[in-house]
C-alpha positions in Angstrom: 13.0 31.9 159.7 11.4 30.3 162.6 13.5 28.0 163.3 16.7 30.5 162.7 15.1 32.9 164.8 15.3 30.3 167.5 18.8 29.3 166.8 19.8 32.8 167.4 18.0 34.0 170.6 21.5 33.1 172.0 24.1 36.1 171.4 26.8 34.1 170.6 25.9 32.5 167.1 25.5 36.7 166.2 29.1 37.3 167.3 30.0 34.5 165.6 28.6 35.8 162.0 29.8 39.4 163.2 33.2 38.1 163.5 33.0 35.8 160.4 31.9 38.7 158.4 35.2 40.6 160.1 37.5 37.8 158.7 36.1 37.1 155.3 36.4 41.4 154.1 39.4 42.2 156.4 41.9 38.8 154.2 41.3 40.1 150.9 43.6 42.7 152.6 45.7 40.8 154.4 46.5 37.5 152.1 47.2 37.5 147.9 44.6 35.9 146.1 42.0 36.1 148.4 39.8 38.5 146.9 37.1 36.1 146.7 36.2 36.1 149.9 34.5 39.5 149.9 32.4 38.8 147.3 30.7 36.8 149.9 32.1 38.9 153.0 28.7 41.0 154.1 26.4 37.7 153.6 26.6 36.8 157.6 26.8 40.2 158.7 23.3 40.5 156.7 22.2 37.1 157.9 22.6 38.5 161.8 21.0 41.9 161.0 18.2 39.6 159.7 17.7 37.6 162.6 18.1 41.1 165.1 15.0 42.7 162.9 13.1 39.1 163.5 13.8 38.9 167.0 13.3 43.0 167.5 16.7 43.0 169.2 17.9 46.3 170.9 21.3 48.0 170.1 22.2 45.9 167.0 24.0 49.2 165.6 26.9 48.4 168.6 27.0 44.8 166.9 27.4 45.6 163.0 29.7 48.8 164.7 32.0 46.3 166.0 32.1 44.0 162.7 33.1 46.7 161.2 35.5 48.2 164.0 37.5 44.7 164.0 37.5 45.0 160.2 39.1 48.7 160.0 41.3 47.4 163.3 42.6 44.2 161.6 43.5 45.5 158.6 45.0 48.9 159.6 46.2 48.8 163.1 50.2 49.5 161.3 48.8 53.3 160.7 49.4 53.5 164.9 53.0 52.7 164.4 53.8 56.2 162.9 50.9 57.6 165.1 48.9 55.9 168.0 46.1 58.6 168.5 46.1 58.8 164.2 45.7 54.8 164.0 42.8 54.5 166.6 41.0 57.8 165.3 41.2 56.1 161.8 39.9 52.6 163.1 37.4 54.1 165.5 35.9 56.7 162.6 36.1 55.1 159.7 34.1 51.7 161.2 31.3 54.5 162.5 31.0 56.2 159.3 30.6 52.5 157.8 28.2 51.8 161.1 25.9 55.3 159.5 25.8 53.6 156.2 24.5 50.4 157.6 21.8 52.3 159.8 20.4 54.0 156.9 20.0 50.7 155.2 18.2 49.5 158.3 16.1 52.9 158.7 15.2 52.0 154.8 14.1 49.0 155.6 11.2 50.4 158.0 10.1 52.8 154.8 10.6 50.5 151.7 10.0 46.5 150.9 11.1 43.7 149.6 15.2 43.9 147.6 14.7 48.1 147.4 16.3 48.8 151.1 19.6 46.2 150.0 19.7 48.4 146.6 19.7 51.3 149.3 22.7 50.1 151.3 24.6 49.0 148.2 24.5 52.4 146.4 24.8 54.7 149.5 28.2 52.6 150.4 29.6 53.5 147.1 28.3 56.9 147.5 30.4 57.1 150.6 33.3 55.7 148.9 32.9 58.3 146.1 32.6 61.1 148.4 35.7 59.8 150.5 37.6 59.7 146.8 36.6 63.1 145.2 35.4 65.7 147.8 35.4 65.0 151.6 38.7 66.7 153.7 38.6 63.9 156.5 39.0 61.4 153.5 40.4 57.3 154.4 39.3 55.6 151.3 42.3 52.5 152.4 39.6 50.1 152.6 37.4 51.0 149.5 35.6 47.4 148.6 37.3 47.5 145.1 40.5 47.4 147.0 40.0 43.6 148.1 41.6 42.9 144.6 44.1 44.7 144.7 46.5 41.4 144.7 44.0 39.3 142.0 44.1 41.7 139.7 44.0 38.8 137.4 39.9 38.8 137.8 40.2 42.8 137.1 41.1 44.0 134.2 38.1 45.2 133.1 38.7 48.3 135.7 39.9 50.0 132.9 36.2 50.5 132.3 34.8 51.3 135.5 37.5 52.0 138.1 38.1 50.5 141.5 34.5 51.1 142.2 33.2 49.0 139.6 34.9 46.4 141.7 33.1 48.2 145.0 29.5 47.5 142.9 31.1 43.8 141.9 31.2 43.0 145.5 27.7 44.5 146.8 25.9 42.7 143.8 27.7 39.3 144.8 27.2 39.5 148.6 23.5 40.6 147.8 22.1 37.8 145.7 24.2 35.0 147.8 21.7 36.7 150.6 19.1 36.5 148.6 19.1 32.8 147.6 19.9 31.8 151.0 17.0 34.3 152.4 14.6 32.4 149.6 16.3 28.5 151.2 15.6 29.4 154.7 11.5 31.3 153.9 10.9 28.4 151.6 10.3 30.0 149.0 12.8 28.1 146.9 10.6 25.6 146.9 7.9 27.2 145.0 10.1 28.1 142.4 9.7 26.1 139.0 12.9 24.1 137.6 13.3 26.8 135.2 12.8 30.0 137.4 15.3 28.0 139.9 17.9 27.2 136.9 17.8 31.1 135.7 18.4 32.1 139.6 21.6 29.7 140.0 22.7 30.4 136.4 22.5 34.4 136.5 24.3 33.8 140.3 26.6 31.8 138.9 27.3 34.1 135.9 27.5 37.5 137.9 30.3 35.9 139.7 32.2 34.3 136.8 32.1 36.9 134.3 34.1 39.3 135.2 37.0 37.0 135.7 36.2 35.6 132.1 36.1 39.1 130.5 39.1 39.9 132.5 40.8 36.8 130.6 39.9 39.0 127.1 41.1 42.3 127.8 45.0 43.1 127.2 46.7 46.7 127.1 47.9 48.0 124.3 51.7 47.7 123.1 53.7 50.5 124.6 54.8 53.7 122.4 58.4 53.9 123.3 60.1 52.8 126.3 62.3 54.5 129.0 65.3 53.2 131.3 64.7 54.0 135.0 66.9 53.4 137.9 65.2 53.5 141.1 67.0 53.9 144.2 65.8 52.7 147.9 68.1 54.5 150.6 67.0 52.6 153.1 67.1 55.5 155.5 65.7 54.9 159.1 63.3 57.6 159.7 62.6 57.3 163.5 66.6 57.4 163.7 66.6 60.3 161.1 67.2 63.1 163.4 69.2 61.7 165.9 71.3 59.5 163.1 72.6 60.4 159.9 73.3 64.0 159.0 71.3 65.0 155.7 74.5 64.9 154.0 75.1 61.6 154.8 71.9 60.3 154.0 73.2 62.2 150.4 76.3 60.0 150.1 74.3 57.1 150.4 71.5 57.9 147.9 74.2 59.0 145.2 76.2 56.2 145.9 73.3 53.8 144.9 72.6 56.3 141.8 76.4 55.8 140.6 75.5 52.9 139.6 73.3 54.0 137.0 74.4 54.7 133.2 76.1 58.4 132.6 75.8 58.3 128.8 72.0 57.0 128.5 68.9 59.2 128.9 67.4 57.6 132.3 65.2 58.7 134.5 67.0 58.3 138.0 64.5 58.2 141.2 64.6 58.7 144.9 61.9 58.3 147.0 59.3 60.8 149.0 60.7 63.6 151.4 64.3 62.6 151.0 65.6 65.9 152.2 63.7 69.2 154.3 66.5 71.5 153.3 64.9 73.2 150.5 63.4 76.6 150.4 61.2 77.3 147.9 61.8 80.6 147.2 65.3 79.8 146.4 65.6 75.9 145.8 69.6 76.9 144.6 70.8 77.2 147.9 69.8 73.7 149.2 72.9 71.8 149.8 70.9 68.6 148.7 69.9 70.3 145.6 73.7 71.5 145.1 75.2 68.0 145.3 72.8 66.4 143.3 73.1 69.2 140.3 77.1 68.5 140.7 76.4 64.3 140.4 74.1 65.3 137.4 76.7 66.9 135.7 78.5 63.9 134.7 75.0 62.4 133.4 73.3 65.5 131.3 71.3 62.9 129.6 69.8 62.0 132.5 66.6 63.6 134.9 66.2 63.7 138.3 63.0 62.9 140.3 63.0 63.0 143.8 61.0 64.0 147.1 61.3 66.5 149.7 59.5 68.3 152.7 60.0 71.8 151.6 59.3 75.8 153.0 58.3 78.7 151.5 58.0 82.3 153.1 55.8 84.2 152.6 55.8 88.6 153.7 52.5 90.7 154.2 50.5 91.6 157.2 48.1 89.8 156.5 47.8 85.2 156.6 48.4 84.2 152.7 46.8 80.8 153.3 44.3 79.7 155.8 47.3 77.3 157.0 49.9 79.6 157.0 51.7 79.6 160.4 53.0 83.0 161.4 56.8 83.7 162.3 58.6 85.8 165.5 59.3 88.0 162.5 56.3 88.4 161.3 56.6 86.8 158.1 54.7 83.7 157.3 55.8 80.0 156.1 53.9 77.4 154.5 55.4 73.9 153.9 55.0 71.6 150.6 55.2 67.9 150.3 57.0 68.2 147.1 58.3 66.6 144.1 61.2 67.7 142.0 63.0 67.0 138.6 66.5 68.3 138.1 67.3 67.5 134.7 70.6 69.0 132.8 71.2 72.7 132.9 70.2 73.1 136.4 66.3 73.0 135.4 64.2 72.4 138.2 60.0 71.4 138.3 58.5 71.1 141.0 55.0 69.7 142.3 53.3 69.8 145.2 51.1 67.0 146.9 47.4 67.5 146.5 46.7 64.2 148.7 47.4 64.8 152.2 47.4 62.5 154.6 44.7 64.1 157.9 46.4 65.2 160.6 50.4 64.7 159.7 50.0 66.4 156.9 46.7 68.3 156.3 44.7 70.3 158.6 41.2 70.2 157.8 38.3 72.2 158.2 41.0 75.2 158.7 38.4 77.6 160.1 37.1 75.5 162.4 40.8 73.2 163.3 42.9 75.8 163.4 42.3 78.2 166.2 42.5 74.9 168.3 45.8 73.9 166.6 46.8 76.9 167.9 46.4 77.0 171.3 47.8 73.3 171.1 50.6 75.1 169.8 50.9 73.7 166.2 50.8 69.5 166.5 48.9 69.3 162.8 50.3 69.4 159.5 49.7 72.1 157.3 51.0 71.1 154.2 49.7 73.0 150.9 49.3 71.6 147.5 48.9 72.6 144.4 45.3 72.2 143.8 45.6 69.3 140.9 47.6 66.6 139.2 50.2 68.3 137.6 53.2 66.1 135.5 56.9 66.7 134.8 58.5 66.9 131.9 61.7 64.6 131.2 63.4 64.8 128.1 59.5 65.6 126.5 58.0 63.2 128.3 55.4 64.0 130.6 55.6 61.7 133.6 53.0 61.8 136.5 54.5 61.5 139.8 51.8 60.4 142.7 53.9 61.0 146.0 52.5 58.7 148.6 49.0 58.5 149.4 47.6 59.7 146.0 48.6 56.5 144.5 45.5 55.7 146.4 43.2 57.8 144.9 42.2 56.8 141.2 40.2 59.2 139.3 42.7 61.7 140.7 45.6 59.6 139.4 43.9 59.1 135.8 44.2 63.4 136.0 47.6 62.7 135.6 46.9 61.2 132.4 44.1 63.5 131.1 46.9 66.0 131.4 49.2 64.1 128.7 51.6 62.1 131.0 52.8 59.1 129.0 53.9 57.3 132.6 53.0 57.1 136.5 55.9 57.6 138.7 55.3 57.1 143.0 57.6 58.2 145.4 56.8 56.8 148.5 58.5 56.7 152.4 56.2 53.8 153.7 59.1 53.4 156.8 56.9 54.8 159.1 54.7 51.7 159.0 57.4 49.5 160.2 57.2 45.8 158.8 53.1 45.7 158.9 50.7 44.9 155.7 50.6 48.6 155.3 53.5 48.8 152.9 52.3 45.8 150.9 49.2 47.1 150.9 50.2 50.2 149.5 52.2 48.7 146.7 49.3 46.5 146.2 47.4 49.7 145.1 49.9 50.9 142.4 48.2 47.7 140.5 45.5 49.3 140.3 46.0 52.6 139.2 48.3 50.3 136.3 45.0 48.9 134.6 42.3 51.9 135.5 45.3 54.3 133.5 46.8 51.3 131.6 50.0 53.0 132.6 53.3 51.4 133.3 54.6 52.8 136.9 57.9 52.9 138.4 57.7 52.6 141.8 60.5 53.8 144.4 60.1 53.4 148.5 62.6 54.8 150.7 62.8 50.9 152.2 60.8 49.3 150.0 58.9 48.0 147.9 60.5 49.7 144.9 59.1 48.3 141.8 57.9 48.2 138.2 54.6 47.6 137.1 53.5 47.0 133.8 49.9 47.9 132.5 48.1 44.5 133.6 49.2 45.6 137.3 51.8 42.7 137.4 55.0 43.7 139.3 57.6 42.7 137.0 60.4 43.2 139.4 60.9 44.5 142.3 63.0 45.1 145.7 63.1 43.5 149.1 62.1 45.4 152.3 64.5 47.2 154.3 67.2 46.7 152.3 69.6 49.4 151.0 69.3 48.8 146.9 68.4 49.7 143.5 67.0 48.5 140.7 67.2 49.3 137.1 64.6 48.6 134.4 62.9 50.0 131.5 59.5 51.4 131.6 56.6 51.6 128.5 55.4 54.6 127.0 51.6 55.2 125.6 49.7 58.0 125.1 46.4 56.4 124.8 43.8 57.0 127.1 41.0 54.3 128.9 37.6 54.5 129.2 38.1 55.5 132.8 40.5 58.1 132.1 38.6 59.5 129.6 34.8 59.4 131.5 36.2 59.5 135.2 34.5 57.3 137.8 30.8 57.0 135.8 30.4 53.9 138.1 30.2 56.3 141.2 28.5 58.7 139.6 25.5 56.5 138.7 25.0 55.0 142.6 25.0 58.3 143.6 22.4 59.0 141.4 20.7 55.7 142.3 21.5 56.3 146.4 19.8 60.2 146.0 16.3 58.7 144.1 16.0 55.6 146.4 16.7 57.8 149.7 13.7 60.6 148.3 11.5 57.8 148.4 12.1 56.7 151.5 11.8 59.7 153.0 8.8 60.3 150.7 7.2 57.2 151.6 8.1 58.1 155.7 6.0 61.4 155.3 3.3 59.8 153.3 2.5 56.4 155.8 3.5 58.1 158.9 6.3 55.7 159.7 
């Protein structure tokens, strides 16, 4: 370490691992088939923190803050093109939460020896990432480590088991003993090794690596139950033209133009992407002229269902707020808006579901009591969309068929709810136009691949302007349509009513580096009480 130490009083060889370490975990992200590269990713952001404890250097946390800044920045500057002061919060916050992590690591290090303080920072990452996915209300969970496959999912099938964050502990235990075995080159203490303790150390490496890929090469879904025709249709509607451009019933024409192509004497499920339409009261969805045209198009198809998105209102009387979101009325009545799903199927039946996932700020305000009063006097710039509180399918033709609208494709254990609650299909309805042409849409289709092989679900896919698509168990995209292009495509879709380990447990994998994160941080801050330190 001597002779690194030396090498690295000059700043720039840090920056240079800082940056390198930015690069290798932000193109798993950015590039298919590159989700190799974060299994080695954190080795020379661990290799600088190294040489900063060794040299005692002040303010590393602004150093590992900006690895992981340029990281979050890289990857997901498109969120600023549907909001600037949304993108950089989300950049900005996210890389500081990952910045707290990495601190506690280092504080662990001070209190614990030897591997236990990397067990430390590998556990309380996933913790994070569990907490982001299950409970907290400020929740970005875009950039969760078991993401980085999301476009090899050749090497991950065996998520099926564990869930994206088996991947998260895949990449943590890779980075970790890559570090290790260069730690034990640099000390020399590679040298004092034995042939056979050195073979078991490159073998194991070797193995932890390769394995997964392997096992992934053994494990198939099953063969579907039944199979269903879908046509999907992609409008192609501009929305940052919306208001000022078409008229909602021209955006209408144009949707049920592309569905006329679909069969009218065939049971197909017809679908149309996320918040197609905003004229649709809740209390009394039958006066909607969107809902009206498309109940007089179904007529001719009574075989046929229905699922589409829209931003819809509900009002709400009483004196008193019905929901801590509830934004009051000159009359004195309240309203509350929904993100909502529908399926209009023959008869004039309509279900309805309302997005649990809600994206902070534009749709979701959080921390009510303590956001709101200053929403107020700002006079109302968050969202306050309300949800129904869990995953909830519709039924078509007796099929229950879960319908993730937008960002909760990105959630897993809450998309597998979807399947503890019968649904024999995944269904996402998506408007990813805000984005412009960034890596956020691809991204986002990326993830759909995932929730395929943790549910072992086929999903139909539809996108406002794109990518629609279908995607079969393995998390292949069978077919699919091109961005920004007014289309449709027709497929068919597998049914199964079988249910994966992960669906069936939930996110064990999380669970357990919770646990592990909790017993190793008591004994640091056991041991801190007991040496003083």
């Amino acid at each position: 370490m001597n002779y690194l130490r030396d090498v690295m009083s000059n700043k720039k060889p840090i920056l240079a691992l800082i940056i390198l370490s930015a690069v290798l975990l932000s193109l798993p992200f950015l590039v298919p088939g590159t989700g190799f590269l974060s299994l080695v990713g954190f080795v020379p952001l661990l290799l600088a923190e190294r040489v900063a404890e060794e040299t005692r250097m002040k303010g590393f946390f602004w150093w590992h803050y900006l690895c992981f800044l340029l990281w979050n920045a890289v990857t997901t500057f498109w969120v600023c093109n549907a909001t600037l002061g949304g993108g950089i919060f989300a950049s900005v916050a996210n890389a500081f939460q990952m910045s707290l992590v990495f601190s506690l690591f280092r504080w662990g290090k001070k209190r614990l020896g030897g591997a236990v303080p990397y067990l430390l920072l590998a556990f309380a990452w996933i913790a994070w990432e569990r907490w982001y996915l299950t409970s907290a209300q400020i929740s970005w969970p875009w950039l969760v480590l078991g993401n980085s496959f999301a476009r090899t999912t050749g090497w991950i099938q065996w998520y099926e088991f564990t869930g994206a964050l088996g991947g998260s502990l895949w990449v943590w235990a890779c980075n970790l003993v890559v570090f290790g075995l260069l730690m034990s080159l640099g000390s020399g203490n590679w040298k004092r090794l034995n042939k056979k303790a050195k073979a078991a150390s490159l073998i194991g490496a070797a193995a932890l690596f390769a394995a997964p890929p392997v096992i992934s090469m053994f494990l198939k879904p099953d063969e579907p139950d039944g199979w269903l025709d879908v046509f999907i249709a992609q409008p192609n509607i501009d929305v940052y033209g919306k208001r000022g451009g078409l008229t909602q019933e021209e955006q209408n024409a144009i949707l049920l133009g592309l569905l006329e192509d679909a069969p009218k004497d065939s049971a197909t499920l017809l679908i149309a992407p996320e918040t197609f339409t905003s004229d649709i009261i809740m209390n009394d969805i039958s006066v909607s002229p969107t809902v009206g045209a498309f109940e007089r198009f179904m007529a001719d198809r009574p075989l046929s269902g229905l699922l589409f998105g829209a931003s819809t209102w509900e009002y709400l009387g009483g004196p008193s707020r019905p929901s801590k979101t509830a934004r009051q009325l000159n009359n004195g009545s309240w309203v509350e808006s929904h993100n909502t799903a529908l399926m209009l199927t023959g008869g004039g039946n309509i279900q309805t579901y309302h997005k649990n996932k809600l994206v902070v700020g534009v749709e979701m305000m959080p921390y009510p009591s303590v956001f709101r009063p200053i929403d107020d006097m700002l006079g109302g710039v968050m969202g306050r969309c309300v949800g129904d509180g869990k995953a909830a399918n519709l039924v078509y033709n007796g099929i229950k068929i879960g319908c993730a609208i937008c960002y909760e494709s990105v959630y897993g254990e809450f998309c597998a709810d979807y399947i503890r609650d019968g649904a024999s299909l995944l269904t996402i309805i998506t408007n990813d136009a805000w984005w412009g042409d960034t890596p956020g849409y691809r991204q986002h289709l990326s993830y759909a691949s995932l929730r395929a092989i943790e549910t072992r679900r086929w999903i139909a896919r539809c996108g406002n302007t794109g990518i629609s698509a279908i995607i079969d168990p393995s998390g292949r995209i069978l077919d699919s349509t091109p961005w920004w292009e007014q289309t449709s495509l027709r497929g068919r879709v597998g049914l199964s009513d079988k249910e994966t380990f992960f669906v069936r447990h939930g996110d064990f994998t999380g669970r357990i580096c919770v646990l592990m994160f909790i017993l190793i941080l008591c004994a640091a801050v056991v041991r801190r009480f007991t040496s003083g330190k």
